[in-house]
PQR file with spaces between the fields and no chain letter, atoms N, CA, C, O and H, PARSE charges and radii, in Angstrom:
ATOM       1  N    UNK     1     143.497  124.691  174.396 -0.4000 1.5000
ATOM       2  CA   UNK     1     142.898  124.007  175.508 -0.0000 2.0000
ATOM       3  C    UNK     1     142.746  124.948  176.686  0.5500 1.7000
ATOM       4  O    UNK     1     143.296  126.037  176.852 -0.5500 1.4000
ATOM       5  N    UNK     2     141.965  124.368  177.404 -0.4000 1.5000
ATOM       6  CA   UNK     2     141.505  125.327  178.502 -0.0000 2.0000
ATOM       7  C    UNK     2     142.264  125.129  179.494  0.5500 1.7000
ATOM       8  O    UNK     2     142.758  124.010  179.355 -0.5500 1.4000
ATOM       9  H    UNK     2     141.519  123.483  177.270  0.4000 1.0000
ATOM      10  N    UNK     3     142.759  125.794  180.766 -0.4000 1.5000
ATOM      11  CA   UNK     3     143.695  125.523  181.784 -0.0000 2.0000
ATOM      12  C    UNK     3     142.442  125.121  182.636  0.5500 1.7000
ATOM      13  O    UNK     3     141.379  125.729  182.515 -0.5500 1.4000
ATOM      14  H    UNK     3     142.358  126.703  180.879  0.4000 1.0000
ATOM      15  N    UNK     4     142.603  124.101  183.480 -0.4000 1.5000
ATOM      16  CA   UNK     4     142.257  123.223  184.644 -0.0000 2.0000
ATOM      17  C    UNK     4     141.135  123.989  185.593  0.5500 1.7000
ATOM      18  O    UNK     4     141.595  124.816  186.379 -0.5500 1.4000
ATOM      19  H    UNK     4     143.467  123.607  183.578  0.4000 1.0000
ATOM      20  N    UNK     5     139.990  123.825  185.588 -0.4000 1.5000
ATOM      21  CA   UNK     5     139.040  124.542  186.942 -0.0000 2.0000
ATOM      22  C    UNK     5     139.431  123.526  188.029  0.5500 1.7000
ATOM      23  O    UNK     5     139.947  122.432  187.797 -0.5500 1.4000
ATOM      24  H    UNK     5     139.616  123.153  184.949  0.4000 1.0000
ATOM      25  N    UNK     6     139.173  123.937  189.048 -0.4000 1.5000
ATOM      26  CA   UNK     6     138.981  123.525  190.043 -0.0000 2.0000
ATOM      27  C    UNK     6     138.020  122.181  190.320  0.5500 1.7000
ATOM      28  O    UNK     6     138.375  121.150  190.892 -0.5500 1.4000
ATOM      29  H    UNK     6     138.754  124.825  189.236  0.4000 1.0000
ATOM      30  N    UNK     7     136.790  122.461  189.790 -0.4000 1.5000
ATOM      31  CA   UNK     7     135.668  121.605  189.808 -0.0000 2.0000
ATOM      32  C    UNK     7     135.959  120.272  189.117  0.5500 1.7000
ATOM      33  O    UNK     7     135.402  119.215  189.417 -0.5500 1.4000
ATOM      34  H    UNK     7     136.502  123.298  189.325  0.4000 1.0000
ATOM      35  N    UNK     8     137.060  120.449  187.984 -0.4000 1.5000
ATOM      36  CA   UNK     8     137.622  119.432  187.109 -0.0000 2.0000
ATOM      37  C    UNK     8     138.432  118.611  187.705  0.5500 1.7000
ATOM      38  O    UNK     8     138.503  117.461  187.270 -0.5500 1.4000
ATOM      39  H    UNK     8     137.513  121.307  187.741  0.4000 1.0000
ATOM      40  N    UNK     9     139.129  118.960  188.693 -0.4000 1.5000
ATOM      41  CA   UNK     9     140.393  118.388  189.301 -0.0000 2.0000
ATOM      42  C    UNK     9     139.929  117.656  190.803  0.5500 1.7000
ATOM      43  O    UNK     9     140.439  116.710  191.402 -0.5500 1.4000
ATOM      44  H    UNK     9     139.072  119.894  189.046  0.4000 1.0000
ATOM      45  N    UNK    10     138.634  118.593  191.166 -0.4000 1.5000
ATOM      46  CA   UNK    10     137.523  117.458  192.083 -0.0000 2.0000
ATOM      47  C    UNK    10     136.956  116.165  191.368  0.5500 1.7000
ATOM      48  O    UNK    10     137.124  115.037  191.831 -0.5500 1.4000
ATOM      49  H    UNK    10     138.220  119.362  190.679  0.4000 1.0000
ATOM      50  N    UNK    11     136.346  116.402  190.330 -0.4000 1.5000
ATOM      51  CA   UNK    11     135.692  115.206  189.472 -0.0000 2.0000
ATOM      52  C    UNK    11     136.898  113.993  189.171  0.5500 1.7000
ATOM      53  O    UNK    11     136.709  112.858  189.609 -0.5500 1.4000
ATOM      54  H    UNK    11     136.210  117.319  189.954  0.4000 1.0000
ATOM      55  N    UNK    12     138.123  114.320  188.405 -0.4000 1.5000
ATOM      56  CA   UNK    12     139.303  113.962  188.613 -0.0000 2.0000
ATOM      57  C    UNK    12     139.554  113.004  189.664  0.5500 1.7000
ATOM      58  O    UNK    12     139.948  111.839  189.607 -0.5500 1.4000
ATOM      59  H    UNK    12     138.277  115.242  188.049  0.4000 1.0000
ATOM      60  N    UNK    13     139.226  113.786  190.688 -0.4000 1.5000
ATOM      61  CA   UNK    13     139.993  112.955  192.378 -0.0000 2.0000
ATOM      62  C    UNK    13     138.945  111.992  192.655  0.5500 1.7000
ATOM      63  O    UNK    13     139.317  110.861  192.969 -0.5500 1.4000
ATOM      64  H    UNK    13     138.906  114.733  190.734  0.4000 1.0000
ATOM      65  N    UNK    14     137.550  112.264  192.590 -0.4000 1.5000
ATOM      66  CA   UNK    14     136.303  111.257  192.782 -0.0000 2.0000
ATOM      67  C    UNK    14     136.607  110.436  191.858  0.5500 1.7000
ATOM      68  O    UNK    14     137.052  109.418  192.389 -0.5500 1.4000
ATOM      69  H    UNK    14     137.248  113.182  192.335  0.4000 1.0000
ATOM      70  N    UNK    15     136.595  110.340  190.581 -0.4000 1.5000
ATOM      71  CA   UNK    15     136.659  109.295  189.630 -0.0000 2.0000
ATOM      72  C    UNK    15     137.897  108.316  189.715  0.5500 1.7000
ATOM      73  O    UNK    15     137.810  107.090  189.645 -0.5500 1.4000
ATOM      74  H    UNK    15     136.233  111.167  190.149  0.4000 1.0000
ATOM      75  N    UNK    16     139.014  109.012  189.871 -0.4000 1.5000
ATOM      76  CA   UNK    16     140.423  107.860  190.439 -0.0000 2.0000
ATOM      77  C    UNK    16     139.956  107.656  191.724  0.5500 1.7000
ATOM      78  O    UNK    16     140.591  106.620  191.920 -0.5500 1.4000
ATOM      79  H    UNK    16     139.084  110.008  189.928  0.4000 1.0000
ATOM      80  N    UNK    17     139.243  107.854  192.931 -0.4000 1.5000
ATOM      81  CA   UNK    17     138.309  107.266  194.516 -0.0000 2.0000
ATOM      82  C    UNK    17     137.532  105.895  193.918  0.5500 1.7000
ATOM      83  O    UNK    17     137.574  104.838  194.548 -0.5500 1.4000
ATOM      84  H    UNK    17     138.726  108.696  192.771  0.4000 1.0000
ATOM      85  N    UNK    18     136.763  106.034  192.537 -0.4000 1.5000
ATOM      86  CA   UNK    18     135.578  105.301  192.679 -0.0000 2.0000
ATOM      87  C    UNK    18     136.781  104.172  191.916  0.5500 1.7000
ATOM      88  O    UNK    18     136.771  102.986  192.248 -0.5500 1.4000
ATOM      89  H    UNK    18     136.729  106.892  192.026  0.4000 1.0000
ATOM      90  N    UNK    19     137.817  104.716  190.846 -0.4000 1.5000
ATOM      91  CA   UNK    19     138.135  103.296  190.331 -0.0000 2.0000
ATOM      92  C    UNK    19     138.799  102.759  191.238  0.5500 1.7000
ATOM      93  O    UNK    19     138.392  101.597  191.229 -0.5500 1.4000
ATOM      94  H    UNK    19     137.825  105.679  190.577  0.4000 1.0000
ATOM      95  N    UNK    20     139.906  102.889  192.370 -0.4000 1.5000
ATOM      96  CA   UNK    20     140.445  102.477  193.212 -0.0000 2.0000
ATOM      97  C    UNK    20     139.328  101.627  193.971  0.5500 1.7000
ATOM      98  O    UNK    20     139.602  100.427  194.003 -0.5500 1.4000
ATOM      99  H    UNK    20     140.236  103.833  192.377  0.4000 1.0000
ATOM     100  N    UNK    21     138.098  101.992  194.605 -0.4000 1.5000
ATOM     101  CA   UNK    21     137.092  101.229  195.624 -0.0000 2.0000
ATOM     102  C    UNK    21     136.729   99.762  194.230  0.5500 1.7000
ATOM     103  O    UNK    21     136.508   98.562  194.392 -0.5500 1.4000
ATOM     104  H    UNK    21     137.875  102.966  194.579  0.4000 1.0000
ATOM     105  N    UNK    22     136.822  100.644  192.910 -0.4000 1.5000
ATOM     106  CA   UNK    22     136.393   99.042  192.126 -0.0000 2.0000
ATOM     107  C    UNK    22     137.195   98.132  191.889  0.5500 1.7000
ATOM     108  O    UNK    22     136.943   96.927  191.862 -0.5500 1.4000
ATOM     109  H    UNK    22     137.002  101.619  192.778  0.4000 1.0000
ATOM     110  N    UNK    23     138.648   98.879  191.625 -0.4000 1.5000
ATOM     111  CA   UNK    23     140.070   97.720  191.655 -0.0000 2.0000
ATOM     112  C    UNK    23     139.802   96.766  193.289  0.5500 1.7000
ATOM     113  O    UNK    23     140.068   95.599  193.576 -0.5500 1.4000
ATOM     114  H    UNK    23     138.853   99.857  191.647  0.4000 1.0000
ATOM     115  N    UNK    24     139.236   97.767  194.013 -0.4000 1.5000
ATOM     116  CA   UNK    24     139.450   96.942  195.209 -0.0000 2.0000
ATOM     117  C    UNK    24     138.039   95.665  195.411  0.5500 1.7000
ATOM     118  O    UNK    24     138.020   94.630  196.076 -0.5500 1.4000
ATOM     119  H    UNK    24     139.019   98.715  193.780  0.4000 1.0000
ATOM     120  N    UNK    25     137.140   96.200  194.661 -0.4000 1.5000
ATOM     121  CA   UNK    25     135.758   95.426  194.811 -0.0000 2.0000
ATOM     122  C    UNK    25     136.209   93.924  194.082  0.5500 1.7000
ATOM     123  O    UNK    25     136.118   92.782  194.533 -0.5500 1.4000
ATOM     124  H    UNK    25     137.156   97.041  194.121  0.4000 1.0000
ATOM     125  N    UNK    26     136.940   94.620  192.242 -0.4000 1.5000
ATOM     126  CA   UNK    26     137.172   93.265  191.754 -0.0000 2.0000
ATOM     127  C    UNK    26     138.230   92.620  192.281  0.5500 1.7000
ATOM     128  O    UNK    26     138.314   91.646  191.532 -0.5500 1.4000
ATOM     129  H    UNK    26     137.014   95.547  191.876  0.4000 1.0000
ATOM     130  N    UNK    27     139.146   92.513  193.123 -0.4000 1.5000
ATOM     131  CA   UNK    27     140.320   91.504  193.533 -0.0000 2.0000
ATOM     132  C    UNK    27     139.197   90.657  194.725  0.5500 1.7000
ATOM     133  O    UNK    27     139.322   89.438  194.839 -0.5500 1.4000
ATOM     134  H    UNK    27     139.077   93.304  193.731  0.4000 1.0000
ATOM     135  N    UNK    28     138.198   91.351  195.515 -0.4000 1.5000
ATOM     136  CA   UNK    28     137.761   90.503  196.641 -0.0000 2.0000
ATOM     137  C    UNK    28     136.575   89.253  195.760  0.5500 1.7000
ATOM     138  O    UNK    28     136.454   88.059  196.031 -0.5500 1.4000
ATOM     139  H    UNK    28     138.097   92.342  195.423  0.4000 1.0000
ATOM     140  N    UNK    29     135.833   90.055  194.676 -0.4000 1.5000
ATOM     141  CA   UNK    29     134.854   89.027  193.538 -0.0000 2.0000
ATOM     142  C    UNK    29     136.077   87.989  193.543  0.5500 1.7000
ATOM     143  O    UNK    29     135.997   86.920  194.148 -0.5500 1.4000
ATOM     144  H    UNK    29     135.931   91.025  194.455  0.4000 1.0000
ATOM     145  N    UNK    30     137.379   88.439  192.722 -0.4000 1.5000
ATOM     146  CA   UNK    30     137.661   87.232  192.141 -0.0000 2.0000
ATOM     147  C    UNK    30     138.470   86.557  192.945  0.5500 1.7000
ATOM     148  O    UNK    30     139.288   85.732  192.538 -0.5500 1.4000
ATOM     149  H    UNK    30     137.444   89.308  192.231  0.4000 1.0000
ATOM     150  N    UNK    31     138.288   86.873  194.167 -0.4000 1.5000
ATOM     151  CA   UNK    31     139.444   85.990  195.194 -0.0000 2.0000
ATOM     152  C    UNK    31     138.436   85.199  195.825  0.5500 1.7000
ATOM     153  O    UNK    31     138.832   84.073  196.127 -0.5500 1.4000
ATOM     154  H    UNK    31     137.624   87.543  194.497  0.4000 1.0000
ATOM     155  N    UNK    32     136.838   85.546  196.214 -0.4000 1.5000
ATOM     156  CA   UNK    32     135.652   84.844  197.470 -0.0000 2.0000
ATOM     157  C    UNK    32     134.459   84.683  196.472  0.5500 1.7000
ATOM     158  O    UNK    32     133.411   84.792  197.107 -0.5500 1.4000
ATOM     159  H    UNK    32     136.516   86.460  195.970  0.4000 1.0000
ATOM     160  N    UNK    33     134.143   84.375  194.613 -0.4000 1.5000
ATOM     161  CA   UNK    33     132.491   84.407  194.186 -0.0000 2.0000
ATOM     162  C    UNK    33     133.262   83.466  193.351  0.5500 1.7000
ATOM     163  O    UNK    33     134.274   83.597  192.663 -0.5500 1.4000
ATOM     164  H    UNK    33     134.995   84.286  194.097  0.4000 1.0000
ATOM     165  N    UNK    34     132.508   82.518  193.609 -0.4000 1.5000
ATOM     166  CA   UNK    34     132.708   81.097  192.893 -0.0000 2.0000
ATOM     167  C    UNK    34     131.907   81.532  191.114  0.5500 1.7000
ATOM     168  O    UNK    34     132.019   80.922  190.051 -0.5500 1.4000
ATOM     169  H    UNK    34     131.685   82.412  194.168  0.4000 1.0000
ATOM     170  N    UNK    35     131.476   82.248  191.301 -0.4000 1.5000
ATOM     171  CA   UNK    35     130.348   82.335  190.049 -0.0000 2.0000
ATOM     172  C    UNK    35     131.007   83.580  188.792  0.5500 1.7000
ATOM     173  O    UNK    35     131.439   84.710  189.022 -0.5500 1.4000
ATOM     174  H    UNK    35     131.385   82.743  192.164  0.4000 1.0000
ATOM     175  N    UNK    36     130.866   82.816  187.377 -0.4000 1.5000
ATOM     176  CA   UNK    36     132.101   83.690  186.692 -0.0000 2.0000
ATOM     177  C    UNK    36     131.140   85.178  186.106  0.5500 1.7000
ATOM     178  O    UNK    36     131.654   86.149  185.551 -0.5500 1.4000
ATOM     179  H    UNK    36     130.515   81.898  187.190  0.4000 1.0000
ATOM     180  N    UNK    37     130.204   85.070  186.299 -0.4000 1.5000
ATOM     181  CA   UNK    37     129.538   86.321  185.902 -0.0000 2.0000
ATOM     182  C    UNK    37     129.726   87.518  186.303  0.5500 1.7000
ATOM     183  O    UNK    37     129.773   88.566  185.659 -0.5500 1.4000
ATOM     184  H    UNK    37     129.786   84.281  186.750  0.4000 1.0000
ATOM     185  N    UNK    38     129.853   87.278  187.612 -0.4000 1.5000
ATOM     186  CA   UNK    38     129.682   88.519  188.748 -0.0000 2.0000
ATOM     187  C    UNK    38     131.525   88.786  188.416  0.5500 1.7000
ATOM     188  O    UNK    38     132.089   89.836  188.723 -0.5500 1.4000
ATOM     189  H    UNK    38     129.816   86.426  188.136  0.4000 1.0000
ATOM     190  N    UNK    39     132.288   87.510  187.695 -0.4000 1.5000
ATOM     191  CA   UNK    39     134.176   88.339  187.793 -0.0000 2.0000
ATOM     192  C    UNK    39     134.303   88.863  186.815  0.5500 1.7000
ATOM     193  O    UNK    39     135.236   89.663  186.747 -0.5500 1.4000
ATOM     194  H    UNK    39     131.830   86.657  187.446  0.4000 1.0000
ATOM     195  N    UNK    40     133.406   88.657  185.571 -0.4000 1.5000
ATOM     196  CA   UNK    40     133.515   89.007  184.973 -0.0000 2.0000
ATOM     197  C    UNK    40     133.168   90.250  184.669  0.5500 1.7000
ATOM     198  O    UNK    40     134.017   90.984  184.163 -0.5500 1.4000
ATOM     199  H    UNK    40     132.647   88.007  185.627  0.4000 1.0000
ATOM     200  N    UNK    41     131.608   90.813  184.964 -0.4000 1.5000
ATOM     201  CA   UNK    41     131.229   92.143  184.990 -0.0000 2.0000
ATOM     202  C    UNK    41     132.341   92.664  186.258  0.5500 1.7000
ATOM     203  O    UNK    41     132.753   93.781  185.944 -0.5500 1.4000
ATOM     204  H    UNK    41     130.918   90.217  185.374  0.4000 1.0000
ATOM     205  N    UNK    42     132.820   92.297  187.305 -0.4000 1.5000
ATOM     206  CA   UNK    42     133.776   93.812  188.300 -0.0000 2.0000
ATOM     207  C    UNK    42     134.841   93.562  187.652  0.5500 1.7000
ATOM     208  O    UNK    42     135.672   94.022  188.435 -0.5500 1.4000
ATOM     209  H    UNK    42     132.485   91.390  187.560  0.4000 1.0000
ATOM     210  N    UNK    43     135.524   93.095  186.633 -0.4000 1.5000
ATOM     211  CA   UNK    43     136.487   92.901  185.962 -0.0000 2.0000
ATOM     212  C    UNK    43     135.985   94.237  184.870  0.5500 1.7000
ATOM     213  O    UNK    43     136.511   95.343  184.999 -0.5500 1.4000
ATOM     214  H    UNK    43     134.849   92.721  185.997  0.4000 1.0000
ATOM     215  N    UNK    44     135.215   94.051  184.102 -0.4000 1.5000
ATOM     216  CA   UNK    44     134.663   94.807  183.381 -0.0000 2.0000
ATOM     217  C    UNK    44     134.429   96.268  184.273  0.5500 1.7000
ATOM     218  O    UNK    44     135.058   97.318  184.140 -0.5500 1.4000
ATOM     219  H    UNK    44     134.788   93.152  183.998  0.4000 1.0000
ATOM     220  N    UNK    45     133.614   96.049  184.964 -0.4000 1.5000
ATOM     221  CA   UNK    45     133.509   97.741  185.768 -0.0000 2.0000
ATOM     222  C    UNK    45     135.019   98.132  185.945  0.5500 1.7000
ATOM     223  O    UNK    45     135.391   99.067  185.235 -0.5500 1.4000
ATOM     224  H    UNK    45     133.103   95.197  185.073  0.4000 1.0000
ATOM     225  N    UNK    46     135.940   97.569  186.773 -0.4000 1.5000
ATOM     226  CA   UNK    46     136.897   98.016  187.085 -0.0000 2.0000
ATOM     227  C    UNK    46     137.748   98.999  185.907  0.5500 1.7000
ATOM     228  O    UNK    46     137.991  100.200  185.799 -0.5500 1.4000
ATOM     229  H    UNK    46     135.638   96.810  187.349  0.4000 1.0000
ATOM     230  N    UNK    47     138.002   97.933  185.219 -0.4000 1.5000
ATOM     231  CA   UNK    47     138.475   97.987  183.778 -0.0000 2.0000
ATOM     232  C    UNK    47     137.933   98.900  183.235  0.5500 1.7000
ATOM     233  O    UNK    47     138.641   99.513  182.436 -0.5500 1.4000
ATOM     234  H    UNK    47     137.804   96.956  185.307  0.4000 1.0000
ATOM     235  N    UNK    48     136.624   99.339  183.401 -0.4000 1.5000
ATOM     236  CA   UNK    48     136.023  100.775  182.261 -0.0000 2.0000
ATOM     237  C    UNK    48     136.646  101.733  183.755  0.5500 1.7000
ATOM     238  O    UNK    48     137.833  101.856  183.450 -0.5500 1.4000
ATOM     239  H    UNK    48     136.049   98.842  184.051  0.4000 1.0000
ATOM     240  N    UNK    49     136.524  102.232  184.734 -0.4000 1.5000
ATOM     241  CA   UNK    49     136.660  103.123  185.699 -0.0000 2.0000
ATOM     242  C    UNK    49     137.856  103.718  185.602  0.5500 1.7000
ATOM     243  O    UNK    49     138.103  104.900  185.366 -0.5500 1.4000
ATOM     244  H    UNK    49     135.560  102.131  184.981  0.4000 1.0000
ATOM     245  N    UNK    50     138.724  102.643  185.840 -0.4000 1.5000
ATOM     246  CA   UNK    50     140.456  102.781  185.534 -0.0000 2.0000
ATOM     247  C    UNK    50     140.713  103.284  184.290  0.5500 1.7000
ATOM     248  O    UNK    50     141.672  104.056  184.287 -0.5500 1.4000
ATOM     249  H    UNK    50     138.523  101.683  186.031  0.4000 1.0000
ATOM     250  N    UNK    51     140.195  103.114  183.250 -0.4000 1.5000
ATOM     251  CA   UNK    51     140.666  103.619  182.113 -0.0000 2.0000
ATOM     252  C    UNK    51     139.661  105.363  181.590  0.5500 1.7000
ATOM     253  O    UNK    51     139.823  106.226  180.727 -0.5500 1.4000
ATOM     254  H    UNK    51     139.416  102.487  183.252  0.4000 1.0000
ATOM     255  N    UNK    52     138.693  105.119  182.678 -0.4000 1.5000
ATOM     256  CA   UNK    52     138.603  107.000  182.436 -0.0000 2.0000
ATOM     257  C    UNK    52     138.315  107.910  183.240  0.5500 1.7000
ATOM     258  O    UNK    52     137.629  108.932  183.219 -0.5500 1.4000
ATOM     259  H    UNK    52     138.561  104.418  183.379  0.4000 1.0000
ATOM     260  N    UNK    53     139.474  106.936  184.544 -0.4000 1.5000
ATOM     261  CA   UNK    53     139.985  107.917  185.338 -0.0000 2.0000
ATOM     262  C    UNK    53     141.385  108.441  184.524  0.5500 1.7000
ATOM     263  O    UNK    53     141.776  109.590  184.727 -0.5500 1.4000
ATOM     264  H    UNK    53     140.031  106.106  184.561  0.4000 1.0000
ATOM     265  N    UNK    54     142.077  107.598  183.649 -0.4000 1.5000
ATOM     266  CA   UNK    54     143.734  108.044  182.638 -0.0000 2.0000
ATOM     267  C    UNK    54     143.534  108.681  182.111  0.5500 1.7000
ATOM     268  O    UNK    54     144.341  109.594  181.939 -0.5500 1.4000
ATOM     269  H    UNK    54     141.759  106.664  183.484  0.4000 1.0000
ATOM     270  N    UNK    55     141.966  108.659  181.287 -0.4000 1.5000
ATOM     271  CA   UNK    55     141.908  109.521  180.054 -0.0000 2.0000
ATOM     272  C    UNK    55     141.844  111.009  180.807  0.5500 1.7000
ATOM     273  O    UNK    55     142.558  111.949  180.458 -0.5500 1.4000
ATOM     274  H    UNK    55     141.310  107.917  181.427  0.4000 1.0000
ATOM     275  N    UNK    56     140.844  111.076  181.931 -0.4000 1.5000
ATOM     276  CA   UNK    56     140.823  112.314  182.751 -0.0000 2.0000
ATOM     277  C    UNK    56     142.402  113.136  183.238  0.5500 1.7000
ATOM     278  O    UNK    56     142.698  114.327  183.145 -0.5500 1.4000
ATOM     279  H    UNK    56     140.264  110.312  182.215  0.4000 1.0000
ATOM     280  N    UNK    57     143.078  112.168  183.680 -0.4000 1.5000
ATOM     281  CA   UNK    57     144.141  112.328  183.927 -0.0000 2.0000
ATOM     282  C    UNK    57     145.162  112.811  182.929  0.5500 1.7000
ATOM     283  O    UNK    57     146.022  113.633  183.245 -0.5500 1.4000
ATOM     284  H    UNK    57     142.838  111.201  183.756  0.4000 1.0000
ATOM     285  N    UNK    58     145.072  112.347  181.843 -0.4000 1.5000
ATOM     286  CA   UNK    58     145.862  112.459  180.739 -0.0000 2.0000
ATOM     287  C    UNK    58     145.690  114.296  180.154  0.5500 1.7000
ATOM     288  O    UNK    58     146.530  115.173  179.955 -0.5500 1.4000
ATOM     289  H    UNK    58     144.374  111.679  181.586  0.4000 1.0000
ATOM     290  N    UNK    59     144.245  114.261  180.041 -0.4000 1.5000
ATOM     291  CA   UNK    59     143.565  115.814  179.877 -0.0000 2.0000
ATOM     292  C    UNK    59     144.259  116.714  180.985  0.5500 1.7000
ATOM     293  O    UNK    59     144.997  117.655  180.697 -0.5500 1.4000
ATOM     294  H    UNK    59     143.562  113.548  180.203  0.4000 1.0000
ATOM     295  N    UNK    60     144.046  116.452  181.874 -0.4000 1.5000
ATOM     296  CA   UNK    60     144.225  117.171  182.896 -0.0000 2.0000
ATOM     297  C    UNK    60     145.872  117.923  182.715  0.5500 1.7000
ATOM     298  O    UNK    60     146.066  119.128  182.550 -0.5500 1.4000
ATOM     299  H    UNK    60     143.445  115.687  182.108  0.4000 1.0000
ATOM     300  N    UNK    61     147.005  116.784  182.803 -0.4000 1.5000
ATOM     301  CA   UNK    61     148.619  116.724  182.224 -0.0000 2.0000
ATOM     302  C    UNK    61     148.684  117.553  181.442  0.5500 1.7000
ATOM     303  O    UNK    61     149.431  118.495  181.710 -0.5500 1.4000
ATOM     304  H    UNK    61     146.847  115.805  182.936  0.4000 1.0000
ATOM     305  N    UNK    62     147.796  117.570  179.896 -0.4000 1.5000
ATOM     306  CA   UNK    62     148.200  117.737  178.879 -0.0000 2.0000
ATOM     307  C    UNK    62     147.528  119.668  178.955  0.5500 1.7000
ATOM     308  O    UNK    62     148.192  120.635  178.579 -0.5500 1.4000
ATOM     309  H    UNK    62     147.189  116.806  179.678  0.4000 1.0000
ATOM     310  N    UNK    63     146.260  119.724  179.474 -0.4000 1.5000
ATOM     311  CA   UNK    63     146.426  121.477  179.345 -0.0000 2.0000
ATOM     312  C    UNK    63     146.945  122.011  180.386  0.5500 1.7000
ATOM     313  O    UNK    63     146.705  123.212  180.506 -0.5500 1.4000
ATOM     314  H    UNK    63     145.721  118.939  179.780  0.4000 1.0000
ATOM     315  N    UNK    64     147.887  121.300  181.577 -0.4000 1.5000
ATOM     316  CA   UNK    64     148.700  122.286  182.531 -0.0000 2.0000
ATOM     317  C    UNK    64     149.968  122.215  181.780  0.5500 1.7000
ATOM     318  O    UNK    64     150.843  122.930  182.267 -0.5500 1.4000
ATOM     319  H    UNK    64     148.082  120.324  181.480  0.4000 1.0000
ATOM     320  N    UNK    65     150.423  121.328  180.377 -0.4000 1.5000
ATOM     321  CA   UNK    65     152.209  121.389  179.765 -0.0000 2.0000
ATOM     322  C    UNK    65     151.575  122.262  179.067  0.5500 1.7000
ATOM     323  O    UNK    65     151.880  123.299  179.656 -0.5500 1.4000
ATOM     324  H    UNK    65     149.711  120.747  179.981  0.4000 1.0000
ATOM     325  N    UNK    66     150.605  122.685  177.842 -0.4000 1.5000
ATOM     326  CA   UNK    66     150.047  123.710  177.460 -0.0000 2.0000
ATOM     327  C    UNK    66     150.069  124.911  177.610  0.5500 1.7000
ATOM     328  O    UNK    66     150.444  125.811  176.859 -0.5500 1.4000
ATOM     329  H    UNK    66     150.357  121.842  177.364  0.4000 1.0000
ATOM     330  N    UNK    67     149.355  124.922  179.326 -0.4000 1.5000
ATOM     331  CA   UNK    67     149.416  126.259  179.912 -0.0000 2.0000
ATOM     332  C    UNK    67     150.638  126.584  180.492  0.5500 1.7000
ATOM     333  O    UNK    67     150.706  127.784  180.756 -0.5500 1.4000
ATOM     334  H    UNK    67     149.050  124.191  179.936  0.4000 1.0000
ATOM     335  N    UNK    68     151.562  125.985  180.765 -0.4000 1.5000
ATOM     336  CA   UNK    68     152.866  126.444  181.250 -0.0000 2.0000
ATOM     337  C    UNK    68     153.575  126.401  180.006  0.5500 1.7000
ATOM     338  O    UNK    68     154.676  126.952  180.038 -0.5500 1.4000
ATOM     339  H    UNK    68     151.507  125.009  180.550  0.4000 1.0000
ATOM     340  N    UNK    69     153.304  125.999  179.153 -0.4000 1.5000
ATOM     341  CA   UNK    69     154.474  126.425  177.320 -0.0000 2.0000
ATOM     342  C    UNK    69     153.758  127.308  177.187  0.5500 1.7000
ATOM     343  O    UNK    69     154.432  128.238  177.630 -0.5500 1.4000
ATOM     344  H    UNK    69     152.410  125.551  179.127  0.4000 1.0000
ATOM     345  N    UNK    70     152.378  127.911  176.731 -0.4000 1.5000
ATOM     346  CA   UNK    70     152.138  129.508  176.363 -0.0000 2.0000
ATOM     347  C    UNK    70     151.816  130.651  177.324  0.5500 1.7000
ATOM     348  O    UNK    70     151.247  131.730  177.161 -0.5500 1.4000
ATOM     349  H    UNK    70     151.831  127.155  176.371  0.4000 1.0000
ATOM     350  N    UNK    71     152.393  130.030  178.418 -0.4000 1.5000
ATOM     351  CA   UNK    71     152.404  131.315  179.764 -0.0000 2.0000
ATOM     352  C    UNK    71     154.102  131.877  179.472  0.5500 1.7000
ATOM     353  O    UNK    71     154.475  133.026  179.710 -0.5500 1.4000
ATOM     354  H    UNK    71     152.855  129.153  178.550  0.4000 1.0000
ATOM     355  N    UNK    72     154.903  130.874  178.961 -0.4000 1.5000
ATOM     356  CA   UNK    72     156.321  131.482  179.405 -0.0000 2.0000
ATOM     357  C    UNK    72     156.212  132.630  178.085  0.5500 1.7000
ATOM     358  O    UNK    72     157.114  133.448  177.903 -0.5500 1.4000
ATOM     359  H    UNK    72     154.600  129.941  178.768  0.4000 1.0000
């Protein structure tokens, strides 16, 4: 695996920004929109955002334990 650019760990920080603004979009849908469509899709957006901002995250974890086990 490749050790971490810079540019990766920006994309990283924007993508956990945008799922956080959608965790925050879907709690206000499903707290003030009477209508189940609209909770259901920011339920859905949220839900896809959050889960690949982890996977990003997870990548990210996994080639800096990598690069610090075949640096020593």
């Amino acid at each position: 695996m490749q050790p971490m650019t810079t540019n990766h760990l920006q994309l990283t920080a924007i993508v956990w920004l945008v799922a956080l603004l959608c965790l925050i979009n879907m709690g206000l849908i499903l707290a003030f929109t009477p209508f189940v469509i609209f909770k259901i899709s920011a339920t859905f957006l949220a839900v896809g955002v959050t889960e690949l901002a982890m996977v990003m995250t997870r990548r990210s974890i996994k080639s800096k334990r990598l690069a610090a086990y075949f640096s020593v």
